[in-house]
TIBA-861676 format. One record per atom (N, C-alpha, C, O): residue in one letter; x, y, z. Coordinates in steps of 0.1 Angstrom, whole numbers, padded with zeros to 4 digits, always signed. Layout:
% residues N
aXYZ
...
% end
This chain:
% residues 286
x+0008-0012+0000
x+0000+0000+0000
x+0009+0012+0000
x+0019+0013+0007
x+0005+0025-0009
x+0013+0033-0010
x+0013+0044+0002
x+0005+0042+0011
x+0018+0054+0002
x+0018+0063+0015
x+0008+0072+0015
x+0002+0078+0024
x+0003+0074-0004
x-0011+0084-0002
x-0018+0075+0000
x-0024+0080+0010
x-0025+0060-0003
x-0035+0052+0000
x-0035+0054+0011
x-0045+0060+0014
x-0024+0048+0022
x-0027+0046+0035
x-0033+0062+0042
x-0041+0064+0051
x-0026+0073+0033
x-0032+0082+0041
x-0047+0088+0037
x-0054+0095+0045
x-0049+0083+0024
x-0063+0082+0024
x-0074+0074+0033
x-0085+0079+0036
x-0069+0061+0036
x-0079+0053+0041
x-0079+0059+0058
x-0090+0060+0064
x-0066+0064+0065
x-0070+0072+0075
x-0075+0078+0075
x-0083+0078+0085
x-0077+0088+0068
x-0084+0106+0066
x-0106+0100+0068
x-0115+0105+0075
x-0103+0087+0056
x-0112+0079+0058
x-0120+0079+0071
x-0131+0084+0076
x-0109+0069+0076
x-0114+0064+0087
x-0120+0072+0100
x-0130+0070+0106
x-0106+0086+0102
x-0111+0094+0108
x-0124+0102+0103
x-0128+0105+0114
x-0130+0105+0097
x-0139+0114+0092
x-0149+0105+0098
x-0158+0110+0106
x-0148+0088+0095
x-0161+0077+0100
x-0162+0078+0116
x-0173+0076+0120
x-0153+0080+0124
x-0151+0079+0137
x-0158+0097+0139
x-0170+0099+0144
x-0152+0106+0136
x-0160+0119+0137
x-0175+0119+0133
x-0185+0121+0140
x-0173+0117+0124
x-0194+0119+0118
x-0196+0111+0130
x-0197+0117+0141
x-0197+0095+0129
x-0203+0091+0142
x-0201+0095+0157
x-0208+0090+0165
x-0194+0102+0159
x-0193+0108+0172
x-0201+0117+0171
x-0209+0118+0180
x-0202+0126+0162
x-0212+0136+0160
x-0224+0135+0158
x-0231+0146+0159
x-0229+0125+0155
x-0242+0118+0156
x-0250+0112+0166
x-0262+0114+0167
x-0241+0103+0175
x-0238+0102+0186
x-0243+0115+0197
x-0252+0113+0205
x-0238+0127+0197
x-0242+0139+0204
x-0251+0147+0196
x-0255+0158+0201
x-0255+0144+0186
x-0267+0149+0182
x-0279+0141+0186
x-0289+0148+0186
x-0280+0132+0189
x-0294+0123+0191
x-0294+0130+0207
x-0304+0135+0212
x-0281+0127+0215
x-0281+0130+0233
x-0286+0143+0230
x-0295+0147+0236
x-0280+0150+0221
x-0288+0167+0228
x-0303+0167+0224
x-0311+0174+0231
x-0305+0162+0216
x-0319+0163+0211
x-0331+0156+0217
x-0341+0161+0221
x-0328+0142+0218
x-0341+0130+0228
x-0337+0137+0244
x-0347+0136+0251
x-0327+0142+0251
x-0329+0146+0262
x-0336+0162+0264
x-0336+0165+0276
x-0340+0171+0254
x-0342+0179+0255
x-0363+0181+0255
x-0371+0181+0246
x-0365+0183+0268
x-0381+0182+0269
x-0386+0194+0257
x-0397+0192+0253
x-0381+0200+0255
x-0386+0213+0247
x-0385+0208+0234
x-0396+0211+0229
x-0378+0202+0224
x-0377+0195+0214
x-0381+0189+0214
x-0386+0187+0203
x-0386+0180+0224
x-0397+0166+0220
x-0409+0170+0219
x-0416+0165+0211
x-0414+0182+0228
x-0426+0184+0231
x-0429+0192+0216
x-0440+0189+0211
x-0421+0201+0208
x-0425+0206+0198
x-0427+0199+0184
x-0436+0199+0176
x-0414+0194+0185
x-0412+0182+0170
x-0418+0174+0171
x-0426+0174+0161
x-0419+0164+0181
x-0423+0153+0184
x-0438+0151+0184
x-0447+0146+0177
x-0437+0159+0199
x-0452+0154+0204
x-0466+0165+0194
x-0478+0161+0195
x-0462+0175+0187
x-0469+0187+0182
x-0477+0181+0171
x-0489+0183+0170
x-0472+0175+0165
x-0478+0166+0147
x-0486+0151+0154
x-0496+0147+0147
x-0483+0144+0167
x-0496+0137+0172
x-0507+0146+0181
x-0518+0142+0184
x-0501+0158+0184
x-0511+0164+0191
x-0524+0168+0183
x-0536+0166+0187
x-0520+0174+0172
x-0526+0179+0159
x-0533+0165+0156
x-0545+0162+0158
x-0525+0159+0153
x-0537+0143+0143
x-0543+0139+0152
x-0554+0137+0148
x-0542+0137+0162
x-0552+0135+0175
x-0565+0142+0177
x-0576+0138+0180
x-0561+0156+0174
x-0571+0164+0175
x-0580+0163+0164
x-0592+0161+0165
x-0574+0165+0154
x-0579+0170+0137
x-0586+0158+0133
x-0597+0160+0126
x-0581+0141+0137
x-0584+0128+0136
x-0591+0126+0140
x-0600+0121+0134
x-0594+0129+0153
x-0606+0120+0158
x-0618+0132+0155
x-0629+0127+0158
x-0618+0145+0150
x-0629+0152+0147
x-0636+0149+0134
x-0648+0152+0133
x-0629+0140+0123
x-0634+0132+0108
x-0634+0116+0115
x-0635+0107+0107
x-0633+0114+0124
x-0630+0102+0129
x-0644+0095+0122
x-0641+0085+0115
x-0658+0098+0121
x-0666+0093+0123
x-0668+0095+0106
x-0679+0089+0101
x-0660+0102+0096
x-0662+0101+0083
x-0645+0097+0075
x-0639+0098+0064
x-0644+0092+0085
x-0628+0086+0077
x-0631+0071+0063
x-0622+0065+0058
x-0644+0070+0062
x-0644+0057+0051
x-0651+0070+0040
x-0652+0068+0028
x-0655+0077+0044
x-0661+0089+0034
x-0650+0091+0020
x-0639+0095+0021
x-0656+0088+0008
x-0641+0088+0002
x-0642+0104-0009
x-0652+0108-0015
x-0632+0108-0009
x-0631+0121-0014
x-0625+0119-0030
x-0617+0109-0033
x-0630+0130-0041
x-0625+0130-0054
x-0618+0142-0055
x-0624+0153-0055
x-0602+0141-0056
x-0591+0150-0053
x-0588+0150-0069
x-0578+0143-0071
x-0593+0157-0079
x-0594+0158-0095
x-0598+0145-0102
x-0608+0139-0104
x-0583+0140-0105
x-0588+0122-0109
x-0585+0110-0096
x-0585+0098-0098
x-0581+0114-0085
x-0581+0105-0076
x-0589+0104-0067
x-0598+0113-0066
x-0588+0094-0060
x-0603+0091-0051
x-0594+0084-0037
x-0587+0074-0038
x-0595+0091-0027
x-0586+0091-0016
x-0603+0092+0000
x-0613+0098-0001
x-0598+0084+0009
x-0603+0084+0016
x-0602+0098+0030
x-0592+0104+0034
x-0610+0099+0032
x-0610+0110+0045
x-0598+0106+0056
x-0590+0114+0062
x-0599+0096+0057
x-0590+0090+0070
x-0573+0093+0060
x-0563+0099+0065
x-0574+0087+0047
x-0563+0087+0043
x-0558+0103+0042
x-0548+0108+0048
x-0567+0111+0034
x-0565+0126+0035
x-0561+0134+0046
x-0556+0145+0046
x-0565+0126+0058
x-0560+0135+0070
x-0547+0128+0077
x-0539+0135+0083
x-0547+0118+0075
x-0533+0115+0071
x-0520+0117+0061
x-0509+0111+0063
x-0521+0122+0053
x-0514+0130+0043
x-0512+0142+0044
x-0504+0149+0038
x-0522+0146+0055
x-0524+0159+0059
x-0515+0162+0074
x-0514+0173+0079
x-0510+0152+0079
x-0505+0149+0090
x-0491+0152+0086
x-0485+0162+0089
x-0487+0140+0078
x-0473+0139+0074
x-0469+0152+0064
x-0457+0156+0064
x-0479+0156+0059
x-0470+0170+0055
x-0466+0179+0064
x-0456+0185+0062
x-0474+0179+0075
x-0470+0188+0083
x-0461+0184+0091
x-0452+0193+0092
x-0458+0169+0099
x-0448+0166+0106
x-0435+0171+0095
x-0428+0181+0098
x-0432+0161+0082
x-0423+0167+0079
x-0415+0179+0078
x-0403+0181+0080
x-0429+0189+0074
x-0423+0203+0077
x-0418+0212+0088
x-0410+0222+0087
x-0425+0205+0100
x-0418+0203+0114
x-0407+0203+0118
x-0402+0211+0125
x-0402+0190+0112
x-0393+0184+0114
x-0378+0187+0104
x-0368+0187+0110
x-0378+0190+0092
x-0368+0193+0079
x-0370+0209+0075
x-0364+0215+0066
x-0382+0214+0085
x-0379+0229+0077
x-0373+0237+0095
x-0363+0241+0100
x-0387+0237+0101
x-0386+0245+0115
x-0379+0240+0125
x-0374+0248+0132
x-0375+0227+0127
x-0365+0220+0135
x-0353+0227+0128
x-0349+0236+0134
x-0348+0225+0119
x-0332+0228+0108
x-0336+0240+0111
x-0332+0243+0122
x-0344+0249+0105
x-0338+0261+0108
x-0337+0266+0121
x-0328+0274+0123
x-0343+0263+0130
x-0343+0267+0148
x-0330+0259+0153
x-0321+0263+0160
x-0331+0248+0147
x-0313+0243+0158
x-0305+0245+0149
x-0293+0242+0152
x-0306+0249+0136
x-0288+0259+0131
x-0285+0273+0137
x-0273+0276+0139
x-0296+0281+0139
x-0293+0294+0136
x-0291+0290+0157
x-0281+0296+0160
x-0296+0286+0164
x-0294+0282+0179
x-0280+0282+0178
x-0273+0292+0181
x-0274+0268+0173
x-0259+0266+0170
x-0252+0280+0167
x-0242+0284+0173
x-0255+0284+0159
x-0244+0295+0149
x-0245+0305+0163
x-0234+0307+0168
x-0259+0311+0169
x-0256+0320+0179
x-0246+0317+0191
x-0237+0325+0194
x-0247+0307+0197
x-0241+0302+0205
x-0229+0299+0203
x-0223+0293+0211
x-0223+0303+0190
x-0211+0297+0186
x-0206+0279+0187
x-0194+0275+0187
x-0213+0273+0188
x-0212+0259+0187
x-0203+0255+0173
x-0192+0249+0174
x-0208+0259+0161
x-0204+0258+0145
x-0188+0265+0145
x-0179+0259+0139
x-0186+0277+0151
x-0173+0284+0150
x-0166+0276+0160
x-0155+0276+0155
x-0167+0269+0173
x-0160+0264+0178
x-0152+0247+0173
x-0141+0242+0177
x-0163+0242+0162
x-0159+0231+0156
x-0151+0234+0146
x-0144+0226+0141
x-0152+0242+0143
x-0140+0252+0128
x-0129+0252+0134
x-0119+0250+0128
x-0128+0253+0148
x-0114+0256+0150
x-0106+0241+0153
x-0095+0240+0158
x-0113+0233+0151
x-0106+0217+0152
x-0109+0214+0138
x-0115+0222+0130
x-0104+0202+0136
x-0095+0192+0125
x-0110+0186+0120
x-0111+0181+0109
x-0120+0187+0130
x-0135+0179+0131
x-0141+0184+0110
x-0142+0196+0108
x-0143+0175+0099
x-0147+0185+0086
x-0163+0191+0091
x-0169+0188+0102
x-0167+0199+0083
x-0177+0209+0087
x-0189+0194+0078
x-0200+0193+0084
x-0187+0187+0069
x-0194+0178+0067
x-0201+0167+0073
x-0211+0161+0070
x-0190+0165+0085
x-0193+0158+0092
x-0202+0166+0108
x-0206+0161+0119
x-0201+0171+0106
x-0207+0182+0117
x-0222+0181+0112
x-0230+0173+0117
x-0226+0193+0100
x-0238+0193+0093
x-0244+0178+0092
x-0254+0174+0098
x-0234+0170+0082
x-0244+0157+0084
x-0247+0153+0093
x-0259+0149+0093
x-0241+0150+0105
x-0249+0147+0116
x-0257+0152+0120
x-0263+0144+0127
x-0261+0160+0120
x-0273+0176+0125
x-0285+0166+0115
x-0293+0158+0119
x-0282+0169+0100
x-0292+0161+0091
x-0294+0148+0090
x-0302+0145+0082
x-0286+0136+0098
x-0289+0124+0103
x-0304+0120+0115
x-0313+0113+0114
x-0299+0129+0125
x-0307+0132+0137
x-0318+0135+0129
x-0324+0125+0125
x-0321+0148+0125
x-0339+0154+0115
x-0341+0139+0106
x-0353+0139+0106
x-0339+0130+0102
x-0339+0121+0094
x-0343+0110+0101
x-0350+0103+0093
x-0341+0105+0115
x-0341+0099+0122
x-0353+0106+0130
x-0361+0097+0132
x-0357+0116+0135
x-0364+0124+0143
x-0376+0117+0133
x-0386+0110+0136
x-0374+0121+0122
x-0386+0124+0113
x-0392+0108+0111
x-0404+0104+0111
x-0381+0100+0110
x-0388+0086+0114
x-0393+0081+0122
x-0402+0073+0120
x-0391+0082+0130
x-0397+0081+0145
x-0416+0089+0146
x-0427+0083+0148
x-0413+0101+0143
x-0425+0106+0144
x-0437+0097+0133
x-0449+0094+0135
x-0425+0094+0118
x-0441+0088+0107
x-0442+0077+0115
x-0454+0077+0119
x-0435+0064+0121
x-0438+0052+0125
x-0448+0057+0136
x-0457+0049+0138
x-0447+0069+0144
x-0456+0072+0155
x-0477+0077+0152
x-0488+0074+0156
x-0471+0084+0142
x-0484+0086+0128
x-0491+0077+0122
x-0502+0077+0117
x-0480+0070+0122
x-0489+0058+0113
x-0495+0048+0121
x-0507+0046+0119
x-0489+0042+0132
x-0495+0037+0143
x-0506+0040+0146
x-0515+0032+0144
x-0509+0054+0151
x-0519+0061+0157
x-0532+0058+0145
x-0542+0051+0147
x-0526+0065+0131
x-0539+0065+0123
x-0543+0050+0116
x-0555+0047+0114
x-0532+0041+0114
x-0543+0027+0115
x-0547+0022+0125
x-0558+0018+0125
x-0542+0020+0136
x-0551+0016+0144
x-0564+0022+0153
x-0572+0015+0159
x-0564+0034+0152
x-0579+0044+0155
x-0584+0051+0150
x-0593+0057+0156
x-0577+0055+0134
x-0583+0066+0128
x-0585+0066+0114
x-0586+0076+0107
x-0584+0049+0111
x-0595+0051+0100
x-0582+0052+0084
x-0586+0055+0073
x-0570+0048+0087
x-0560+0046+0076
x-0556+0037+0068
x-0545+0032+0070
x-0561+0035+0059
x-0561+0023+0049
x-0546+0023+0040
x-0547+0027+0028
x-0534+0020+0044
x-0521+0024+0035
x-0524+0009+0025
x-0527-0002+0030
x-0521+0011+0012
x-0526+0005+0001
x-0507+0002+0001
x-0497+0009+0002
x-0509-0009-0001
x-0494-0016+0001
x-0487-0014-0011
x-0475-0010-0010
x-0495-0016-0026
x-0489-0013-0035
x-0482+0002-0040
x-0473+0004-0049
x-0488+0012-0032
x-0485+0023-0033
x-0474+0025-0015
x-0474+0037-0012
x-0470+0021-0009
x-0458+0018+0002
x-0447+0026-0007
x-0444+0038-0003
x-0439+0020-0019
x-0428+0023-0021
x-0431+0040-0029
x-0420+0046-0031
x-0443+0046-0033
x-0444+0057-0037
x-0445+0072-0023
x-0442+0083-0022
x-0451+0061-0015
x-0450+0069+0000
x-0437+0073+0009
x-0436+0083+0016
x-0426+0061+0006
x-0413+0064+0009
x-0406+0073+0000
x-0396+0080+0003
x-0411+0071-0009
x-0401+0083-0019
x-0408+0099-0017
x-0401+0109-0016
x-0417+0098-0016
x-0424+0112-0013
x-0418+0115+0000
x-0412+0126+0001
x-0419+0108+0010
x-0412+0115+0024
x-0397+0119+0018
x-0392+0130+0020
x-0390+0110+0010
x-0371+0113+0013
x-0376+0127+0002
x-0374+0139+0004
x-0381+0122-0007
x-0377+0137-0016
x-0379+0149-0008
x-0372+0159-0006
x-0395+0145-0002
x-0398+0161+0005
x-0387+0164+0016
x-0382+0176+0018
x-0383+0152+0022
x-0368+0156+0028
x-0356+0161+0025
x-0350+0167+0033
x-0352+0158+0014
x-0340+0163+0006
x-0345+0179+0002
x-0337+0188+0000
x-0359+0180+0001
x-0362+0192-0009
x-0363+0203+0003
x-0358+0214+0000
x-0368+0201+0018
x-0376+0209+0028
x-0360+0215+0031
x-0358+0227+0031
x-0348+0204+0034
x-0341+0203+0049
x-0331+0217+0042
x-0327+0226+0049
x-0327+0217+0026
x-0321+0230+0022
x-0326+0243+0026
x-0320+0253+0028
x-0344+0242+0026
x-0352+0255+0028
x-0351+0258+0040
x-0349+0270+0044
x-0353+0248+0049
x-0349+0248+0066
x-0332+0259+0071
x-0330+0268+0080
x-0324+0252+0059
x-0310+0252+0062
x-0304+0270+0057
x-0295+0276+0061
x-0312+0272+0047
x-0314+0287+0042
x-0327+0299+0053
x-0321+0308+0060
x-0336+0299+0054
x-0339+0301+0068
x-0334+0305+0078
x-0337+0316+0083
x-0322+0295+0083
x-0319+0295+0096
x-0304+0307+0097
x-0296+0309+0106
x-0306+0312+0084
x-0298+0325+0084
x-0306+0339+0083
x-0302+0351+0080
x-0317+0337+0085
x-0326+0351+0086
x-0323+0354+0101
x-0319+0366+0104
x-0325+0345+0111
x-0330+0353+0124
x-0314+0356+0127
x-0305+0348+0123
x-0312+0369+0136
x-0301+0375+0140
x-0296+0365+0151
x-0285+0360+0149
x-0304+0361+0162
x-0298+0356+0175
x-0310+0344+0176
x-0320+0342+0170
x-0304+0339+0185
x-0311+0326+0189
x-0325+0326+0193
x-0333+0316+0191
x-0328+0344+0202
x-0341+0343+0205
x-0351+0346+0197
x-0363+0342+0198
x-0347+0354+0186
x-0357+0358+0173
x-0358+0343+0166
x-0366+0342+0156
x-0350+0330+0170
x-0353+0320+0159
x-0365+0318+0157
x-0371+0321+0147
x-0369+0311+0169
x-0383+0304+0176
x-0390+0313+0166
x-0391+0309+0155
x-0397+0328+0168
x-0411+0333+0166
x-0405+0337+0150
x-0416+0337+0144
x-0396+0341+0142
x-0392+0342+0125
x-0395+0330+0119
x-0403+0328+0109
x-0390+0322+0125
x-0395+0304+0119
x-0410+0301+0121
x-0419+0299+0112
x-0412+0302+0135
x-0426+0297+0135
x-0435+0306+0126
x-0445+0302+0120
x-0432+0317+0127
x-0440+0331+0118
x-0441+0323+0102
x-0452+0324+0097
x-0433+0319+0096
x-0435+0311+0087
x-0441+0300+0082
x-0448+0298+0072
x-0434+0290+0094
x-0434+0275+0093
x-0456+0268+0092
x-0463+0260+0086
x-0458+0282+0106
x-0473+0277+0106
x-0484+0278+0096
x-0493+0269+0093
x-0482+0293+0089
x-0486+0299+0080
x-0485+0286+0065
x-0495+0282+0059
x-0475+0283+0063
x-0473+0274+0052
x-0476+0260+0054
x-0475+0252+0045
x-0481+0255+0071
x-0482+0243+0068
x-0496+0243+0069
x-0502+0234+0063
x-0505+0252+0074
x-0520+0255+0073
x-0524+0262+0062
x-0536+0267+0062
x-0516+0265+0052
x-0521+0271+0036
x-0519+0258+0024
x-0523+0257+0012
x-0511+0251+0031
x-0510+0240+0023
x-0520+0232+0019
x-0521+0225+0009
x-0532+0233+0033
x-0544+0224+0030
x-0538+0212+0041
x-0544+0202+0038
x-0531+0210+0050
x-0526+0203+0055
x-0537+0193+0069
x-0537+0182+0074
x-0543+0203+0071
x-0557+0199+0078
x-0570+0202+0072
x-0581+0195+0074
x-0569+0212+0067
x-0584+0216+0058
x-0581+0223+0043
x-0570+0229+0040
x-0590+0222+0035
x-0588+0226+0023
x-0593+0247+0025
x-0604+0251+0029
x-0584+0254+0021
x-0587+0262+0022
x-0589+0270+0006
x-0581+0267-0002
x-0600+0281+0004
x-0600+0283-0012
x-0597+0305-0007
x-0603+0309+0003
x-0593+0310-0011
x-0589+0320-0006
x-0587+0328-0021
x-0578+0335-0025
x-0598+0326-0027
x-0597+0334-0043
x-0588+0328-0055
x-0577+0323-0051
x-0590+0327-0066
x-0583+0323-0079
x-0565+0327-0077
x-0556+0318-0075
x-0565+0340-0077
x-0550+0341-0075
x-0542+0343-0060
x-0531+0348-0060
x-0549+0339-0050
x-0544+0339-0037
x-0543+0321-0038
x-0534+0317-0030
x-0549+0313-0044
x-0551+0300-0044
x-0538+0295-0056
x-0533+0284-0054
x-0535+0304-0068
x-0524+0298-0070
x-0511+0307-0066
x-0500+0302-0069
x-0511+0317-0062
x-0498+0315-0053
x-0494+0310-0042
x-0483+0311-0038
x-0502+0304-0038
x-0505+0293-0025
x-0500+0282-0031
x-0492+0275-0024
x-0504+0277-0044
x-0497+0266-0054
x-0483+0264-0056
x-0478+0253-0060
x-0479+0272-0055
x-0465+0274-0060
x-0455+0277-0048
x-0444+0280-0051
x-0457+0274-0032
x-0456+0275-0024
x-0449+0259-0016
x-0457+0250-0019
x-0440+0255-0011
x-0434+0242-0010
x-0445+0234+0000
x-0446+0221+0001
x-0452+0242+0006
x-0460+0232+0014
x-0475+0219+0008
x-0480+0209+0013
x-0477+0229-0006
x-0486+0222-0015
x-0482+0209-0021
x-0488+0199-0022
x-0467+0214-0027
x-0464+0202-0041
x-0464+0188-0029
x-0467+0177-0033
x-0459+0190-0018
x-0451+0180-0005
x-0469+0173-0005
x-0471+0161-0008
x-0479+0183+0000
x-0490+0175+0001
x-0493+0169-0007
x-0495+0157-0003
x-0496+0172-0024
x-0497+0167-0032
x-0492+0150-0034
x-0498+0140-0038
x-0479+0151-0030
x-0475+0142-0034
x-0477+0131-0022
x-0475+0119-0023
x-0481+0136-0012
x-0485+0125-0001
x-0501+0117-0006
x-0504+0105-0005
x-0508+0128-0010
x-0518+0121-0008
x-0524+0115-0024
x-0534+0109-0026
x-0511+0119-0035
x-0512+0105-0047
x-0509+0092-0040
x-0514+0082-0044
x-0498+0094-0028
x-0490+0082-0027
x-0506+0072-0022
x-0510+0061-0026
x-0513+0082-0011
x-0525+0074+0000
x-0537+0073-0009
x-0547+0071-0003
x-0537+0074-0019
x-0551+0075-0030
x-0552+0061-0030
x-0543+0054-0029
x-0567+0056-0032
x-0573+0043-0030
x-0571+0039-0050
x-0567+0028-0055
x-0576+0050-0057
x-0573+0049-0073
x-0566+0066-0078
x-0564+0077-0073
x-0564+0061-0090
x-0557+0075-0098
x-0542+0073-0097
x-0535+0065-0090
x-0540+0083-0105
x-0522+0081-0105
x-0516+0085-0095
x-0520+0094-0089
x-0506+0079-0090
x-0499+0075-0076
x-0487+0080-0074
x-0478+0078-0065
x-0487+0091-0090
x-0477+0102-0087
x-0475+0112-0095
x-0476+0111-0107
x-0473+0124-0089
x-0479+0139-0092
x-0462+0144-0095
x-0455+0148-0086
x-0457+0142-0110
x-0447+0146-0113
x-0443+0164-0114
x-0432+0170-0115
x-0456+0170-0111
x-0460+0186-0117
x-0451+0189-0102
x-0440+0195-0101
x-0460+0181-0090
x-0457+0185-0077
x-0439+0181-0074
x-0432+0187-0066
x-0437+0174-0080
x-0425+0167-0076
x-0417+0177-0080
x-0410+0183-0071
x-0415+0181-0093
x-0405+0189-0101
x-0407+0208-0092
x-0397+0215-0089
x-0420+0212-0091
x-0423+0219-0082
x-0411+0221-0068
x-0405+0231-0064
x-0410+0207-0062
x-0406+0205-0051
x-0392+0205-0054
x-0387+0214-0047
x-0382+0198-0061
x-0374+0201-0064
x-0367+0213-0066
x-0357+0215-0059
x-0372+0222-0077
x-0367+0234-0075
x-0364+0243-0065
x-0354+0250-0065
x-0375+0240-0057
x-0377+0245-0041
x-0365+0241-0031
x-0360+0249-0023
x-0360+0226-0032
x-0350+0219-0029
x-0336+0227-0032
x-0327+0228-0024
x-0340+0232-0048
x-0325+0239-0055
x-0323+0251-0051
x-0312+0256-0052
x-0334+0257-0046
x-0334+0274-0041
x-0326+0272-0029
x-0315+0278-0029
x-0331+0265-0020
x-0327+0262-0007
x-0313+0259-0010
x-0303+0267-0009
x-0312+0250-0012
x-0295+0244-0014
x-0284+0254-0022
x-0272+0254-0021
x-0292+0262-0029
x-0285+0274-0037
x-0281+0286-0026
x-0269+0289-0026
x-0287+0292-0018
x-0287+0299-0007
x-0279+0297+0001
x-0270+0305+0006
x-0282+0283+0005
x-0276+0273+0018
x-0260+0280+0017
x-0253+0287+0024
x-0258+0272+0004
x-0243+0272+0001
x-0236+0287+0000
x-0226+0292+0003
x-0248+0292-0007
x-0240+0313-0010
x-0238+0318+0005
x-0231+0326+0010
x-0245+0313+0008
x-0244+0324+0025
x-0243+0316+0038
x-0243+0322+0049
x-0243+0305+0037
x-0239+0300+0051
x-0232+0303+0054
x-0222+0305+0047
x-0232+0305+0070
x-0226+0311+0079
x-0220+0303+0089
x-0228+0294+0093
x-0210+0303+0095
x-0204+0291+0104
x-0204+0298+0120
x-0203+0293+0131
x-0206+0315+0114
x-0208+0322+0132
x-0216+0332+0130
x-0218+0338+0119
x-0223+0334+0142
x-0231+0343+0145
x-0222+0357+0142
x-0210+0356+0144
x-0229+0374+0136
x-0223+0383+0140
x-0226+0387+0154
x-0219+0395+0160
x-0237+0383+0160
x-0243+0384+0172
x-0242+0376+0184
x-0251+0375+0192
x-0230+0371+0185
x-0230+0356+0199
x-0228+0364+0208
x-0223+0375+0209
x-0234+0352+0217
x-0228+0359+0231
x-0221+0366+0237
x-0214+0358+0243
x-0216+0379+0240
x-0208+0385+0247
x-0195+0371+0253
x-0183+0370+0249
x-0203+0363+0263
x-0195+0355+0269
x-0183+0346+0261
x-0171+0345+0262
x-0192+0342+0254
x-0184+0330+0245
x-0168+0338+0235
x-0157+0332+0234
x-0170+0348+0230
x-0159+0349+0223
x-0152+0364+0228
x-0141+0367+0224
x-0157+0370+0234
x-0152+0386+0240
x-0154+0384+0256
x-0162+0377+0262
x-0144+0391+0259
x-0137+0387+0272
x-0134+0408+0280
x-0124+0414+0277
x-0141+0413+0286
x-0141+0423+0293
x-0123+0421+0299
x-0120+0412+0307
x-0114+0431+0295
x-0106+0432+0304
x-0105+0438+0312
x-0114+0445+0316
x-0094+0438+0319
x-0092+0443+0337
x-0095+0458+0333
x-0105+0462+0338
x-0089+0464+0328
x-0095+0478+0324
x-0106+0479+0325
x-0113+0486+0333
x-0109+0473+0315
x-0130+0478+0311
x-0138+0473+0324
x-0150+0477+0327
x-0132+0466+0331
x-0136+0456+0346
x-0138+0469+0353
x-0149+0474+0356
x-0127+0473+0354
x-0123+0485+0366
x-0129+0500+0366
x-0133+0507+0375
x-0129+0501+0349
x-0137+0512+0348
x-0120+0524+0340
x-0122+0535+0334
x-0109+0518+0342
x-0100+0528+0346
x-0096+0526+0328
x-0088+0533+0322
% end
């Protein structure tokens, strides 16, 4: 083996040993954090709980969504998972990057050997993992009490719709989380968005708000993501909405286009504490 091989396969190895260390303290800060669970987590069963059991008694009711024919129970489950996801890959990513960047967490990993690849992807392993947990928790809930008929043949069209809308949300998330200045404007800049877009999507109720209020609402990432959930849960009709898909993509490329032009590795606003240090002078007054 030559001397660059071998120092390739280290560089390797180390990067595999970092990411997963980094992964590792991404899952501990996040499942131990009551405030994260209760929003990510428990917020998207709170909602289908509520919203579910109010169609509960019309979930075999079956709906004609143009040429598909989708059940109530299924529709409000489609209507779930849009919104967890967006929970989860848009307002989760943007609230715990722009958290990080204030706090200087991101600038402190810069100054070690740790790649910033390995850092980020673990951040986006954790959301990936979060987000799984929550559909197996969804899906649970809505076949067993609320009326969810998942059509097995359409399974592998439902997995592709979650990763894309994942791949497509987690850039828009990741662009975002360079709007708010400091850690405490994250929370209410994100949510000021995040709600607005997952309840104009139609995500719990169909809303009609005029011809051209209704298609720029179309054109908006929270629609094509629904769209494509509830081809996947349609009982007949085509079982996939290429218009919505390519839609969503782009959306993916805006995000990821931004992500990359302006990411930021530090806050201009961190803590006083963390990187400025009062000296004995300025202490003293003298």
């Amino acid at each position: 083996m030559s001397a660059t091989t071998a120092a390739a396969v280290h560089n390797q190895g180390t990067f595999v040993r970092s990411f997963l260390l980094h992964v590792e303290m991404e899952f501990k800060d996040f499942w131990r954090s009551i405030i994260s669970l209760a929003f990510i987590v428990l917020l998207p069963v709170m909602f289908y709980v509520g919203f579910g059991f109010a169609y509960r008694d019309q979930s075999a009711v079956v709906l004609s969504l143009e040429s598909n024919q989708i059940t109530q129970g299924n529709y409000s489950y489609a209507g779930v998972l849009t919104f967890a996801l967006l929970s989860v890959a848009f307002a989760n990513v943007a609230i715990g990057l722009a958290i990080r960047r204030h706090h200087g967490l991101f600038k402190r990993f810069r100054t070690t050997p740790v790649s910033p690849s390995a850092v980020t992807g673990a951040f986006l392993v954790n959301a990936l993992v979060t987000l799984a947990v929550v559909f197996v928790t969804l899906t649970l809930i809505g076949t067993l009490g609320l009326g969810v008929d998942l059509i097995v043949d359409r399974l592998p069209m439902l997995l592709g719709a979650t990763m894309i809308g994942f791949i497509c949300i987690a850039p828009l998330g990741t662009a975002l989380s360079l709007v708010p200045p400091n850690a405490d404007s994250a929370v209410p800049i994100v949510n000021g968005i995040f709600f607005p877009m997952a309840f104009l999507s139609g995500a719990f109720f169909a809303l009609s708000l005029g011809e051209t209020a209704d298609g720029i609402l179309a054109l908006l990432p929270g629609k094509p993501l629904m769209a494509l959930f509830t081809r996947a849960l349609s009982h007949s009709g085509p079982s996939w909405d290429i218009e919505a898909m390519l839609l969503l993509l782009a959306w993916g490329a805006v995000g990821a286009f931004f992500s990359l032009k302006l990411f930021k590795w530090a806050s201009e606003k961190e803590p006083r504490g963390f990187t400025q240090r009062k000296s004995a002078k300025d202490e003293t007054g003298e």
